[in-house]
MIBA-492200 format. One line per 4 residues: number of its first residue (from 1); their letters; for each residue x, y, z of N, C-alpha, C. Coordinates in steps of 0.1 Angstrom, whole numbers, plus 5000, padded with zeros to 4 digits. Layout:
% residues N
NUM = a = X Y Z X Y Z X Y Z | ...
END
This chain:
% residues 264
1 = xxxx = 2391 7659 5281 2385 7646 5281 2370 7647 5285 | 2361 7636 5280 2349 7646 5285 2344 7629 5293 | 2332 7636 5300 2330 7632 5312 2329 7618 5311 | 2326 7606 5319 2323 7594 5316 2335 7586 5309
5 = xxxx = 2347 7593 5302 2349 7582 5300 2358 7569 5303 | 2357 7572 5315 2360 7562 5323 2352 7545 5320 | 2339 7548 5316 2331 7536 5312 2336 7528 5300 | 2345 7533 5295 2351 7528 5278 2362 7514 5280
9 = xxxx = 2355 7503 5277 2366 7495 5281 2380 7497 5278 | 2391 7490 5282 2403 7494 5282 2408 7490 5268 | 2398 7483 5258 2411 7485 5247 2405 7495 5235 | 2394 7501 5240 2393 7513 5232 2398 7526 5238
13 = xxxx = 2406 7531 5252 2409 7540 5257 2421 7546 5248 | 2435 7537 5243 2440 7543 5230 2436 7549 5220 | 2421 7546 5215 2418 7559 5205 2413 7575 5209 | 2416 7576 5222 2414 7591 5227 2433 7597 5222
17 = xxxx = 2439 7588 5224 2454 7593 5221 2461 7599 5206 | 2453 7599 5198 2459 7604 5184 2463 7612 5185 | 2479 7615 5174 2486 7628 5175 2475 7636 5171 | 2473 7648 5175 2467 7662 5170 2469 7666 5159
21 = xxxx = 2459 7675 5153 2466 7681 5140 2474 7690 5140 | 2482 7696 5130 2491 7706 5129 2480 7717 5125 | 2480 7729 5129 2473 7742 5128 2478 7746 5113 | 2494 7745 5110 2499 7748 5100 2496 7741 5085
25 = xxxx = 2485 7729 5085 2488 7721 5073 2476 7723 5068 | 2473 7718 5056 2460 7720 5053 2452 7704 5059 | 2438 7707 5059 2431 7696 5068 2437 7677 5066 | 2437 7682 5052 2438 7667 5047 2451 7662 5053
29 = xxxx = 2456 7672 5054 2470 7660 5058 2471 7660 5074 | 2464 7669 5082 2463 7659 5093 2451 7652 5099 | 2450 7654 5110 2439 7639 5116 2422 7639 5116 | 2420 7627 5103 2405 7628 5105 2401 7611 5111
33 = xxxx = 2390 7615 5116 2383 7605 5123 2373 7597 5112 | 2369 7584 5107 2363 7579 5098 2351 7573 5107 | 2339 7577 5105 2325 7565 5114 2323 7564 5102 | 2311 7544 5108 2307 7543 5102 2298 7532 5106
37 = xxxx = 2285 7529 5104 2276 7520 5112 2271 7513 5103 | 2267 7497 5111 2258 7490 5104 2247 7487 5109 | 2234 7490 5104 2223 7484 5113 2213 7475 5112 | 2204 7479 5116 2189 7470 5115 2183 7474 5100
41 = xxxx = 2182 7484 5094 2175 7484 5083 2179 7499 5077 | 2174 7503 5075 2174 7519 5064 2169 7531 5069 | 2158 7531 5079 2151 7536 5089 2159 7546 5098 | 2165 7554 5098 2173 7560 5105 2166 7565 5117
45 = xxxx = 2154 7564 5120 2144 7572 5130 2143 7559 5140 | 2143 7549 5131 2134 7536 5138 2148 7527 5140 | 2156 7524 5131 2167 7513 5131 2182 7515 5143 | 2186 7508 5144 2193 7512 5157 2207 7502 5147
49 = xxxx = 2220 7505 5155 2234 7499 5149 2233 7483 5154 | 2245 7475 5147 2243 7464 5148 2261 7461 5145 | 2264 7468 5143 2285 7474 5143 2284 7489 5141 | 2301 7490 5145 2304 7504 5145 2319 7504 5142
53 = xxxx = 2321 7515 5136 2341 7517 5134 2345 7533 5135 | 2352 7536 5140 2362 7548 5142 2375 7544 5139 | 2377 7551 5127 2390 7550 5121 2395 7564 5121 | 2408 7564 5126 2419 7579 5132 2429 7573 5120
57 = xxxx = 2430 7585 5109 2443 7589 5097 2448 7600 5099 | 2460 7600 5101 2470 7609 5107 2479 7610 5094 | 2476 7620 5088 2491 7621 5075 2484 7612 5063 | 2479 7607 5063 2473 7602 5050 2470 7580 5057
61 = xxxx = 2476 7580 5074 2478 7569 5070 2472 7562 5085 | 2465 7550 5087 2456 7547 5095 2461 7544 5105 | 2462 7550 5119 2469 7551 5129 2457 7541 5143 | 2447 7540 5139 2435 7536 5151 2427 7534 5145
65 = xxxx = 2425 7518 5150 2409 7512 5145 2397 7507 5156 | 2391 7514 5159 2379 7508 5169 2370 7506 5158 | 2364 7491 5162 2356 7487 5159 2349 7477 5166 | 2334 7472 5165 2332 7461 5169 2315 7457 5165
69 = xxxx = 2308 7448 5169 2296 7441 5170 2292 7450 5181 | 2272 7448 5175 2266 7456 5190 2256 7443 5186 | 2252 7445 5199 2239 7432 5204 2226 7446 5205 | 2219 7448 5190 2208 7458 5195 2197 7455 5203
73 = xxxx = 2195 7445 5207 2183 7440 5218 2170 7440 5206 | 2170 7433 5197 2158 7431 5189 2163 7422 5176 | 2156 7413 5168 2158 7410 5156 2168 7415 5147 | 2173 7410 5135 2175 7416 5125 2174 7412 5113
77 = xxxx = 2167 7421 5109 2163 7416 5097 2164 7408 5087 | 2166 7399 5080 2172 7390 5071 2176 7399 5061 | 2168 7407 5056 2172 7418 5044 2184 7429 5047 | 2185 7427 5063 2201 7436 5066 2211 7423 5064
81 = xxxx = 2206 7415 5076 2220 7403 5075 2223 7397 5060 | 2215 7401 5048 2221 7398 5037 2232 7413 5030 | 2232 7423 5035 2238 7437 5032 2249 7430 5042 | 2252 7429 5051 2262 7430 5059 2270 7418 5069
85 = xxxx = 2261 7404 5068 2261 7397 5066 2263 7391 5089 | 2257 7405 5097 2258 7404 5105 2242 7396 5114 | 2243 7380 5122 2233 7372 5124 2232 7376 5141 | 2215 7374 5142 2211 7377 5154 2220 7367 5163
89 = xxxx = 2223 7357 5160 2231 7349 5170 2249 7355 5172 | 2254 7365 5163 2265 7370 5160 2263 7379 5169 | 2255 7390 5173 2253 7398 5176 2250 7396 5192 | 2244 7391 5194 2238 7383 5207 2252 7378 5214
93 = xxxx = 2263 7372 5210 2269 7366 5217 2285 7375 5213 | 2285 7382 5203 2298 7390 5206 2295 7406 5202 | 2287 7411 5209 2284 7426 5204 2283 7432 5218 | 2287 7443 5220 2281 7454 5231 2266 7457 5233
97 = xxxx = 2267 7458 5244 2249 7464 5247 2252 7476 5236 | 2239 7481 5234 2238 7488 5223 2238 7503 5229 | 2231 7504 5247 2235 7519 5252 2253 7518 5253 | 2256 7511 5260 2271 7512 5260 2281 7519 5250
101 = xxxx = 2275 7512 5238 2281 7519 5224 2277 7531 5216 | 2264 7535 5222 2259 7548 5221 2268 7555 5229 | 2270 7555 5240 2276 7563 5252 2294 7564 5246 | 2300 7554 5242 2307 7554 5235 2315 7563 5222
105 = xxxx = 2301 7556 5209 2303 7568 5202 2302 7581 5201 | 2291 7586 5211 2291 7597 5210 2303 7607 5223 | 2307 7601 5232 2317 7604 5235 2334 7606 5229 | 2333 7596 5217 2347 7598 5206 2342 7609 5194
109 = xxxx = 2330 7612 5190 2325 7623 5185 2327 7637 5191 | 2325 7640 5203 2327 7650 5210 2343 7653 5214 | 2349 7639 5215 2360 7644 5218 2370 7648 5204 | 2365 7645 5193 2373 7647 5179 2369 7666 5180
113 = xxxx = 2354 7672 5182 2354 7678 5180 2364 7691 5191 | 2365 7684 5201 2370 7695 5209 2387 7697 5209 | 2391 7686 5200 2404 7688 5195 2408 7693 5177 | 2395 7698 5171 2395 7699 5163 2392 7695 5150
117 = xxxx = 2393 7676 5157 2393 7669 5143 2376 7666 5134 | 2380 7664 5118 2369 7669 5112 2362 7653 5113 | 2352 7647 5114 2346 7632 5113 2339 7632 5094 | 2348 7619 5096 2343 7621 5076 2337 7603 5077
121 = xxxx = 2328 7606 5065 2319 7595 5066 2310 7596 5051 | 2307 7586 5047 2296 7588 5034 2285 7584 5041 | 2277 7598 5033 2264 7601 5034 2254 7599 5053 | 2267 7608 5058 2268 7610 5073 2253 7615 5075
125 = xxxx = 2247 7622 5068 2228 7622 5078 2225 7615 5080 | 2228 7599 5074 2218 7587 5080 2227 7584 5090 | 2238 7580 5094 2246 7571 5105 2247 7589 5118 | 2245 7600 5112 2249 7606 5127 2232 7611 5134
129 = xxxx = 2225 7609 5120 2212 7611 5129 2207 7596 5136 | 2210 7588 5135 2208 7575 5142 2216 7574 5155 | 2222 7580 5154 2230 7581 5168 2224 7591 5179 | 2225 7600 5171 2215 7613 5178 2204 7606 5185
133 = xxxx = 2197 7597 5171 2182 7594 5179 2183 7584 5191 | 2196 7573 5186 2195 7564 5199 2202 7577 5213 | 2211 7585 5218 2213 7591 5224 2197 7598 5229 | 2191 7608 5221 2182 7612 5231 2170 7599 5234
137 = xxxx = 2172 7590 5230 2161 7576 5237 2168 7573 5247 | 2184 7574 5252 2187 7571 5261 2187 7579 5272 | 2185 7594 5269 2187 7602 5281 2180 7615 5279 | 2175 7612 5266 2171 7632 5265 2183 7639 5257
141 = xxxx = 2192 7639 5258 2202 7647 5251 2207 7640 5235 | 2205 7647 5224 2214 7644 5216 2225 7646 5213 | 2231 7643 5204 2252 7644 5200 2258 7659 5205 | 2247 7669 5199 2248 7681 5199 2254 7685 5218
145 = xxxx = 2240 7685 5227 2238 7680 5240 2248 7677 5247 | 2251 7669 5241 2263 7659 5247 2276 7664 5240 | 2281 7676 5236 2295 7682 5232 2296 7682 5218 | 2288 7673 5206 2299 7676 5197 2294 7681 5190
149 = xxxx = 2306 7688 5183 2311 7704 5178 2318 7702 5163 | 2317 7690 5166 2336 7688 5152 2326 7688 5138 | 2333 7696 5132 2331 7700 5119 2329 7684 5112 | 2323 7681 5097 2318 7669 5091 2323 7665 5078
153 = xxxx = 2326 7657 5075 2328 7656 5057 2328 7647 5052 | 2317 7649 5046 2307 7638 5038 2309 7638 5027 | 2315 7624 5023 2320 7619 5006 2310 7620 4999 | 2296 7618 5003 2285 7618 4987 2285 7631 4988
157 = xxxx = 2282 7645 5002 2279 7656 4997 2289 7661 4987 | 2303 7661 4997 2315 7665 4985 2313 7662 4968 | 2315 7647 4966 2315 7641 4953 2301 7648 4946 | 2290 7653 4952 2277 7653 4943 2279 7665 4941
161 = xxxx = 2287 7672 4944 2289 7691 4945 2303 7690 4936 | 2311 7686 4937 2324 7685 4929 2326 7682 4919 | 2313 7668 4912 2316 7663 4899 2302 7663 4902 | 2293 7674 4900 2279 7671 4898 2270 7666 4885
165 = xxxx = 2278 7670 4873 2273 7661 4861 2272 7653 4856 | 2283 7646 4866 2288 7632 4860 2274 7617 4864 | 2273 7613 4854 2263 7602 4855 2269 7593 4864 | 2257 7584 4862 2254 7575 4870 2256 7569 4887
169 = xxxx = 2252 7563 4896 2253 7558 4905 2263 7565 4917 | 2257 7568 4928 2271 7576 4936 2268 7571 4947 | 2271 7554 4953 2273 7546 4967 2288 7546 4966 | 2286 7539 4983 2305 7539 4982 2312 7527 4973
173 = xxxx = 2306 7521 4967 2312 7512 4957 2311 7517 4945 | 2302 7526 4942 2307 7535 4927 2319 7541 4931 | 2319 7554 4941 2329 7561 4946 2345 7554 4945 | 2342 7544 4952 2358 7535 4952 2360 7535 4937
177 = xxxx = 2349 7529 4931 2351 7524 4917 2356 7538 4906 | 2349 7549 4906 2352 7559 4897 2369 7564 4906 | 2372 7566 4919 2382 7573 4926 2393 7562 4925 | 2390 7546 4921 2400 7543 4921 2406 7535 4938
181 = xxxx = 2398 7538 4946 2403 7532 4957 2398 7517 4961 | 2406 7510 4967 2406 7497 4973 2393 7498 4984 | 2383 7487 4988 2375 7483 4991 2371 7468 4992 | 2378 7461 4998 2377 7446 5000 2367 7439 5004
185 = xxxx = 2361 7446 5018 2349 7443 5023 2341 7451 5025 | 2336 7452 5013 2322 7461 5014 2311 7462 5029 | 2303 7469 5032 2294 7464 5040 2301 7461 5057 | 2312 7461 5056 2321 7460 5071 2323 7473 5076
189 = xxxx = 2321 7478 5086 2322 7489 5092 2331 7495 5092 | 2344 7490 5092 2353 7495 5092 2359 7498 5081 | 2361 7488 5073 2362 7490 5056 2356 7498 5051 | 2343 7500 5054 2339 7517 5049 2338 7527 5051
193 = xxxx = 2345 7527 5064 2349 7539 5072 2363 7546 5063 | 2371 7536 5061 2382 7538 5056 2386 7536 5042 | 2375 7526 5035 2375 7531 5022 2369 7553 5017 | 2361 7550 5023 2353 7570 5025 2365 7575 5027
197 = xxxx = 2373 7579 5035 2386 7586 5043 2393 7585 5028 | 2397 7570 5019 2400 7572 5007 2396 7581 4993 | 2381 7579 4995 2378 7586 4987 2383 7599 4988 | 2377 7604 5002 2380 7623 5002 2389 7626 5001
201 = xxxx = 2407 7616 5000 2415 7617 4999 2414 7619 4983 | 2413 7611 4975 2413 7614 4962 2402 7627 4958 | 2391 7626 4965 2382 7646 4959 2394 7655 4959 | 2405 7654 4976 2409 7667 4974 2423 7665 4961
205 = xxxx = 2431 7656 4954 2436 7654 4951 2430 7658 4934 | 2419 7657 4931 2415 7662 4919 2405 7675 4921 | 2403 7679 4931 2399 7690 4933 2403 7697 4947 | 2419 7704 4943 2422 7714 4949 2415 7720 4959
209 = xxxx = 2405 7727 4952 2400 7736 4959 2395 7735 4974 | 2392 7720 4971 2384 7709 4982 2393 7712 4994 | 2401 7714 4998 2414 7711 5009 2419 7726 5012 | 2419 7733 4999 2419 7750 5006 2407 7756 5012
213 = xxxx = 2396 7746 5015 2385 7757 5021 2388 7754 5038 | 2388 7763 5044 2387 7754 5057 2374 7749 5065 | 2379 7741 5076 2371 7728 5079 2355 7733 5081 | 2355 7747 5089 2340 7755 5096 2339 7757 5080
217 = xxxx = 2343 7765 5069 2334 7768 5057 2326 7759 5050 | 2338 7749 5048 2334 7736 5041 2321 7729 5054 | 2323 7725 5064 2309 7724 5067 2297 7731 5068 | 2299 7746 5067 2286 7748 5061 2282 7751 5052
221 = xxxx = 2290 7752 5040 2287 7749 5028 2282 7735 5020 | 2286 7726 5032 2276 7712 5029 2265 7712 5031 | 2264 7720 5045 2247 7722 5044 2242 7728 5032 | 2245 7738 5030 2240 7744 5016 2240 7731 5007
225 = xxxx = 2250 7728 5000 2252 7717 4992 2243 7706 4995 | 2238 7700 5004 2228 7692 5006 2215 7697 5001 | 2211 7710 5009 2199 7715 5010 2197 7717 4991 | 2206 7722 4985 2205 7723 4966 2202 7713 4961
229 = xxxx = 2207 7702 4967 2210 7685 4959 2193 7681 4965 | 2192 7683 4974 2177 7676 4976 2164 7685 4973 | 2168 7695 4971 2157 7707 4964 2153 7700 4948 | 2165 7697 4941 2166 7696 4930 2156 7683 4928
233 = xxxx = 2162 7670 4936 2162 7657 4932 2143 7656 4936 | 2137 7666 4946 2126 7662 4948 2116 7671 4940 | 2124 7683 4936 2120 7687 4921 2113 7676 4907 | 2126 7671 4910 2126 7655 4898 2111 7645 4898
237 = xxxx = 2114 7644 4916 2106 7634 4920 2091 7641 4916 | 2090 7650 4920 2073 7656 4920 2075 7655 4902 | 2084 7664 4898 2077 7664 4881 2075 7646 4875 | 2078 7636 4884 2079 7624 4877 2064 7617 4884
241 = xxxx = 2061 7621 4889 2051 7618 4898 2051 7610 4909 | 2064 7611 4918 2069 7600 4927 2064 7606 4940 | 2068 7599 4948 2067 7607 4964 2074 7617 4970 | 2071 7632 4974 2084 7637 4977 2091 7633 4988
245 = xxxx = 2099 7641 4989 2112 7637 4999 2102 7646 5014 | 2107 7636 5020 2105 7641 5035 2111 7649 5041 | 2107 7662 5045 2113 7673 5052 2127 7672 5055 | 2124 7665 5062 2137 7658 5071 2149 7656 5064
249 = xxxx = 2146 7652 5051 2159 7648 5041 2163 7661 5037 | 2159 7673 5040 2167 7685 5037 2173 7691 5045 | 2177 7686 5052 2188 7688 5063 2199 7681 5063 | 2206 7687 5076 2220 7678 5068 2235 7685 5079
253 = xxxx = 2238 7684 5090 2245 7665 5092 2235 7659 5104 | 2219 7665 5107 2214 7662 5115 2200 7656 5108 | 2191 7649 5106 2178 7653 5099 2170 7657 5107 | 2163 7665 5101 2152 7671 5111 2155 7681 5125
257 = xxxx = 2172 7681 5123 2179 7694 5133 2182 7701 5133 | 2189 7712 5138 2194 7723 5140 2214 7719 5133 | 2214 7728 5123 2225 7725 5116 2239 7738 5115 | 2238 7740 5131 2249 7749 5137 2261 7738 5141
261 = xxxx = 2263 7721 5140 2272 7720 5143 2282 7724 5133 | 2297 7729 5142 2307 7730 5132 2308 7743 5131 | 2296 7752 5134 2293 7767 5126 2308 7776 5131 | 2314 7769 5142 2320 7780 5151 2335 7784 5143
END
């Protein structure tokens, strides 16, 4: 159990309890943890969350939902509250202080990792480097710092490496749309926590291969897989005469970090 968390109010302390995984199964069929955040803007350096969800699927099937509203102590944007449809007065009056839920998530992060379990999420460099960043604003330490270890699996890296030819558009509403999975409320934290957990369920179901690698290979072979996918695209960008990609976007599940989580 790791330190502090005694601070977690009492009706999130059931999501430390998930059965464990079986050593014997392959990943997919036991327990992955789903994040997924909503925030101020797009800014992952600068924007801070404004909701959050941890979703625990044990066997294929959703066993724990933490979610809720954060009060980030600033505005928000009108161009977010139309993505997600969350109002400064929403926020203000039923959300968590915003350190609280830092201290929070990154304590259910560390604790997935020290029991093994993998944290799956679409297009996890923006929601786990935002966390990272609010953690070391709050103390100096980031996610890393602070224990977690748990291996990652990211639906766009997977999907952009697995069916990389395939045209057009790859958000999680294409993804549901091409894989077929249910998605009711777009833009809800929790619904897209657990629409993603759908998807990867369907990658490994049309690609095999996806579910026989294990969890440490497959995470760092996403790094690789990132670091190819954004070589290429800013390839694109320069021959088109766009702006390149920022350093930082070639990294991957941290930007701009050290990408030993998982390595072990």
């Amino acid at each position: 159990m790791c330190p502090g968390w005694y601070r977690i109010r009492a009706a999130d302390t059931a999501f430390w309890h998930a059965r464990p995984m079986a050593g014997d199964r392959p990943w997919n069929e036991g327990e992955l943890l789903g994040f997924d955040l909503e925030t101020t803007g797009v800014d992952r350096f600068s924007d801070v969350p404004v909701s959050y969800a941890l979703v625990t699927v044990v066997g294929g099937s959703v066993v724990r939902r933490v979610a809720g509203l954060v009060d980030p102590g600033r505005p928000i944007p009108p161009g977010a509250t139309a993505v997600h449809g969350i109002t400064d007065e929403r926020a203000r009056s039923e959300g968590r202080p915003l350190g609280e839920v830092v201290a929070m998530l990154s304590e259910a992060l560390a604790d997935a990792g020290a029991r093994g379990v993998p944290v799956v999420g679409m297009k996890l460099d923006y929601d786990l480097t935002i966390l990272d960043v609010q953690c070391r604003r709050a103390d100096g330490r980031g996610l890393a710092a602070r224990g977690f270890t748990a291996p990652v699996l990211d639906a766009l890296v997977l999907d952009r490496h697995f069916d990389r030819y395939r045209k057009g558009r790859r958000t999680l509403a294409d993804l549901c749309a091409h894989y077929e999975v249910a998605i009711d409320n777009a833009h809800d934290a929790a619904a897209d926590a657990e629409a993603t957990m759908g998807v990867v369920s369907a990658l490994c179901r049309q690609f095999p291969e996806l579910c026989a690698q294990s969890l440490a290979d497959l995470h760092r072979r996403q790094i690789e897989w990132h670091r190819e996918w954004a070589t290429s695209f800013d390839e694109w960008r320069r021959g088109k005469g766009l702006t390149p990609l920022d350093s930082r976007d070639f990294d991957w599940p941290f930007a701009g970090e050290p990408t030993a989580v998982g390595a072990a």
